[in-house]
N, C-alpha and C positions, 0 to 999 in steps of 0.2 A: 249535419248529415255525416253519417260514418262511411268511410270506405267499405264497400259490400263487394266488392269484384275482383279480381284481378286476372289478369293474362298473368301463361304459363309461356316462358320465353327458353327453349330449350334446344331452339334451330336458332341459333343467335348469328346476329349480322354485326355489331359491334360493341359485344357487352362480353366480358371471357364469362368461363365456365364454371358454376360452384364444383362441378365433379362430385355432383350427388349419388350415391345409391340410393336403393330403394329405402332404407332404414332414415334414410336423412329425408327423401321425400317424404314419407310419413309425419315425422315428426313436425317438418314445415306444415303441412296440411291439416294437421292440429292446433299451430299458431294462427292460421289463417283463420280457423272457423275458432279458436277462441276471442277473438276478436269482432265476428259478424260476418266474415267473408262467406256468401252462401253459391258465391258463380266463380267458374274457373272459365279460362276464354285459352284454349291450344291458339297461338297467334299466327302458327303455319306448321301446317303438316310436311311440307318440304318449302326448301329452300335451296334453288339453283341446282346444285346434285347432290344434296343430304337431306333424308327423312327419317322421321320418327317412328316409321316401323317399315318392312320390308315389303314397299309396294310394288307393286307387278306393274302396273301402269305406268309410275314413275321410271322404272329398270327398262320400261319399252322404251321413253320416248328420251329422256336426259343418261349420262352416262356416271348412273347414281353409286356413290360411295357408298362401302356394305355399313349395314346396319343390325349391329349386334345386339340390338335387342329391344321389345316393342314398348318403348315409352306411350304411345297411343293405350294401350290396355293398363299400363302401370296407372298411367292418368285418372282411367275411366274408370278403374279399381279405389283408387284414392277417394274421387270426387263422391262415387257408392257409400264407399264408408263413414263418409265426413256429410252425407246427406245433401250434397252441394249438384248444382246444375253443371251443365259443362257445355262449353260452344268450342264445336269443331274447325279449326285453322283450315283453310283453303289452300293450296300451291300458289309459290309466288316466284315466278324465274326468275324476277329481276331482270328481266331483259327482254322478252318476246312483247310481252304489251306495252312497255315504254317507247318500244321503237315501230311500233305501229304493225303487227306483228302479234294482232292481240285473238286475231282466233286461233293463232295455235295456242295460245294461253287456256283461251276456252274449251277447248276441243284438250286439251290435257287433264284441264278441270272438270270436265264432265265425266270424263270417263274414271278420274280418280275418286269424284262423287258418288261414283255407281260403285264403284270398289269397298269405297270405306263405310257406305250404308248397308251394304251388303254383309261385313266383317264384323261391323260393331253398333250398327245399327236400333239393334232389339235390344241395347245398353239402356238399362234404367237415367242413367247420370245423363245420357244422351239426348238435350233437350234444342238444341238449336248447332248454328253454323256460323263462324266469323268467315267473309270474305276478308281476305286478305293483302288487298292490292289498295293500298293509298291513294287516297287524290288532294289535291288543294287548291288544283286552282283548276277552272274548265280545260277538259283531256280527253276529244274524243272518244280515243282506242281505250283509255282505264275506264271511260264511263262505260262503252258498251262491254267491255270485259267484266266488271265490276255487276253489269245488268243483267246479260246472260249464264255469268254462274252462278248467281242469285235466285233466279226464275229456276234454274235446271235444278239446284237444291231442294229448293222450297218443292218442289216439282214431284220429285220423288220419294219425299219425305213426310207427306200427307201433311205438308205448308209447315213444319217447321218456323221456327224465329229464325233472323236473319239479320247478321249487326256488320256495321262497316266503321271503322274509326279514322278516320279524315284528318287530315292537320290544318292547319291555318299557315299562307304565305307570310310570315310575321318576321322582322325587323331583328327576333334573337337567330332567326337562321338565313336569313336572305337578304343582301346586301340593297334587295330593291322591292322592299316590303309592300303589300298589297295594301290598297285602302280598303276604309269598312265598308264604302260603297260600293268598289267593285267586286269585294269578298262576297257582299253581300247579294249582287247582280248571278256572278257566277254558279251561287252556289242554290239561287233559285233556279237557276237554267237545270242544275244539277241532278238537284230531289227533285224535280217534276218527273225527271225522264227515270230517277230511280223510284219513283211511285208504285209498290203493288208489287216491285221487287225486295225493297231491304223494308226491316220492320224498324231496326232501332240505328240511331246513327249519335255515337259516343264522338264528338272533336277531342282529338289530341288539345290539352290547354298548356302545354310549352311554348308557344313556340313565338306569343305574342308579349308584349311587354307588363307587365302585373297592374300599371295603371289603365291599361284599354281592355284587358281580359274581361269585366265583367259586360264592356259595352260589346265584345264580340259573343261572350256566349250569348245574351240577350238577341241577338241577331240572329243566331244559329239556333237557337229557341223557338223564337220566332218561326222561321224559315221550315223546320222538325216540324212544327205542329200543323203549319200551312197544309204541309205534303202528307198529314196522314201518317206519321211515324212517330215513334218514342224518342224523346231525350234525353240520353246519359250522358254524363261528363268522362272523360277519360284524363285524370288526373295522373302525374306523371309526379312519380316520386323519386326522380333524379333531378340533376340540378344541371342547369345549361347555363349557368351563368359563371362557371369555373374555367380555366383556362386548360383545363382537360377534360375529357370524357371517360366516364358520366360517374361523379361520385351521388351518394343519397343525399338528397335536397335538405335542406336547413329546416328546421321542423316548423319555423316560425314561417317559411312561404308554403308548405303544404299547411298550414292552419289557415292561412290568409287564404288559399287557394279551396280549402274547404267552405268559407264562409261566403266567399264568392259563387261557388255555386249552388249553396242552399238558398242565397239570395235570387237568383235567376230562376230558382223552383226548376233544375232539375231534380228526373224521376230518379237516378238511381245514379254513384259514385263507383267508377270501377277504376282501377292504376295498373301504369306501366311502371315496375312493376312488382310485385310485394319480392319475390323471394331472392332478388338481388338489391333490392335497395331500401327495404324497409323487414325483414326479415330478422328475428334476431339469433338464425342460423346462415348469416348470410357471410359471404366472403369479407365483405366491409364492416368492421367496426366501428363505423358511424349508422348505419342501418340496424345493428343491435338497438345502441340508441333510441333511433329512432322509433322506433317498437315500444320502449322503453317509454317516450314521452307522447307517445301516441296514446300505450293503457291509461298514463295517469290522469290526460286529459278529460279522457271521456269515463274514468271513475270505475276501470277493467284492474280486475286482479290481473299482477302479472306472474303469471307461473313459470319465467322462464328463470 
């Protein structure tokens, strides 16, 4: 299976910045669909007080840093050109729904739902919505957060697609790693209650150890099909096993990581995320690279 997706990471919480223009965006978004990449996923339209174009909604309720100019339209002009889908990033405070505190989350997100359907909506590229608030392990306030701007999306949007990307409590980030049983317990309790609200549900596949990955996505397979939703893999082509963050992963565990979920018979491959860590305009010259060993594998001229 080829990588066919990726998130567009440009409200960044811990990854610096390519400091693209628009001419550099283009050209990335040429690599991407020479390649197969046909979906772009916005991974958040704001972030705490910075967004990607200048929302009124957001300027109401957070005390939003100016924004010079509307990466949202650049995006949706890209994704037009390159014949590619696109899934709209959600508001994420970081703060109001973790701490229980999750209808103001909601009640931010609805009304910037109304906003940005309103604005960009009639956008050909404009084919679905990522919610944007993670979970991994059972979370009240993120489930019914995660469920209500979900429903309010889908709602307005004459139902819309609707994708969420989850992590796994796993042993490379938590010093008190969840077992498969109760990953497994939890995350039925989960999708039942997000049933009829999310359509596709990608797991983050870092965050467990490479020899248990394929018995967790099987699980989380599993669990997707139970409830009525699509399984994608959300394949992370950075590397969490360095004693910094986050350089582009070794090409030999994104191979390993591919075969692993073509085995599990997921529907579709998408990454966090091409254009910092697999890109071969990318800050890192090991992500050139990568690019690099990715066309030859799969028998892709490389034009770069």
């Amino acid at each position: 299976m080829k990588i066919t997706g990726t998130f567009i990471d440009e409200i960044t919480m811990d990854i610096p910045s390519n400091n693209w223009t628009l001419s550099h965006w283009k050209r990335d978004f040429k690599a991407m669909k020479h390649i197969g990449i046909d979906t772009v996923i916005i991974i958040r339209a704001g972030l705490k007080n910075k967004a990607i174009f200048q929302s009124k909604t957001l300027g109401r309720h957070v005390n939003l840093l100016p924004v010079y100019s509307d990466l949202a339209e650049m995006f949706l002009t890209l994704a037009e050109e390159n014949r590619m889908s696109l899934f709209w990033g959600t508001y994420d405070s970081n703060e109001f729904w973790q701490q229980g505190l999750h209808q103001k989350e909601i009640d931010i997100n609805r009304e910037l739902a109304d906003e940005v359907w309103e604005k960009y909506g009639s956008r050909k590229a404009f084919k679905g919505w990522y919610i944007s608030q993670e979970l991994a392990r059972k979370h009240e306030s993120g489930l019914e957060c995660i469920r209500k701007i979900a429903r309010h999306c889908k709602n307005i949007s004459n139902d819309l697609t609707t994708l969420i990307s989850p992590y796994m409590w796993g042993g490379k980030q938590f010093d008190n790693p969840i077992t498969i049983k109760n990953h497994e317990k939890d995350w039925d309790y989960i999708l039942s209650h997000l049933s009829g609200a999310v359509d596709i549900v990608a797991f983050q596949d870092g965050h467990v150890d490479f020899d248990v990955l394929g018995d967790y996505l099987t699980v989380n397979n599993n669990l997707i099909k139970k409830h009525g939703m699509k399984a994608w893999s959300n394949l992370e082509t950075f590397d969490r096993d360095m004693p910094f963050n986050f350089p582009p992963i070794d090409w030999r565990k994104l191979w390993w990581k591919m075969e692993v979920a073509k085995k599990v018979e997921v529907e579709k491959i998408i990454t966090f995320e091409f254009s910092h860590f697999m890109s071969p305009h990318s800050l890192w010259p090991s992500a050139r690279t990568l690019y690099e060993q990715y066309c030859e594998h799969f028998s892709i001229e490389n034009l770069m």
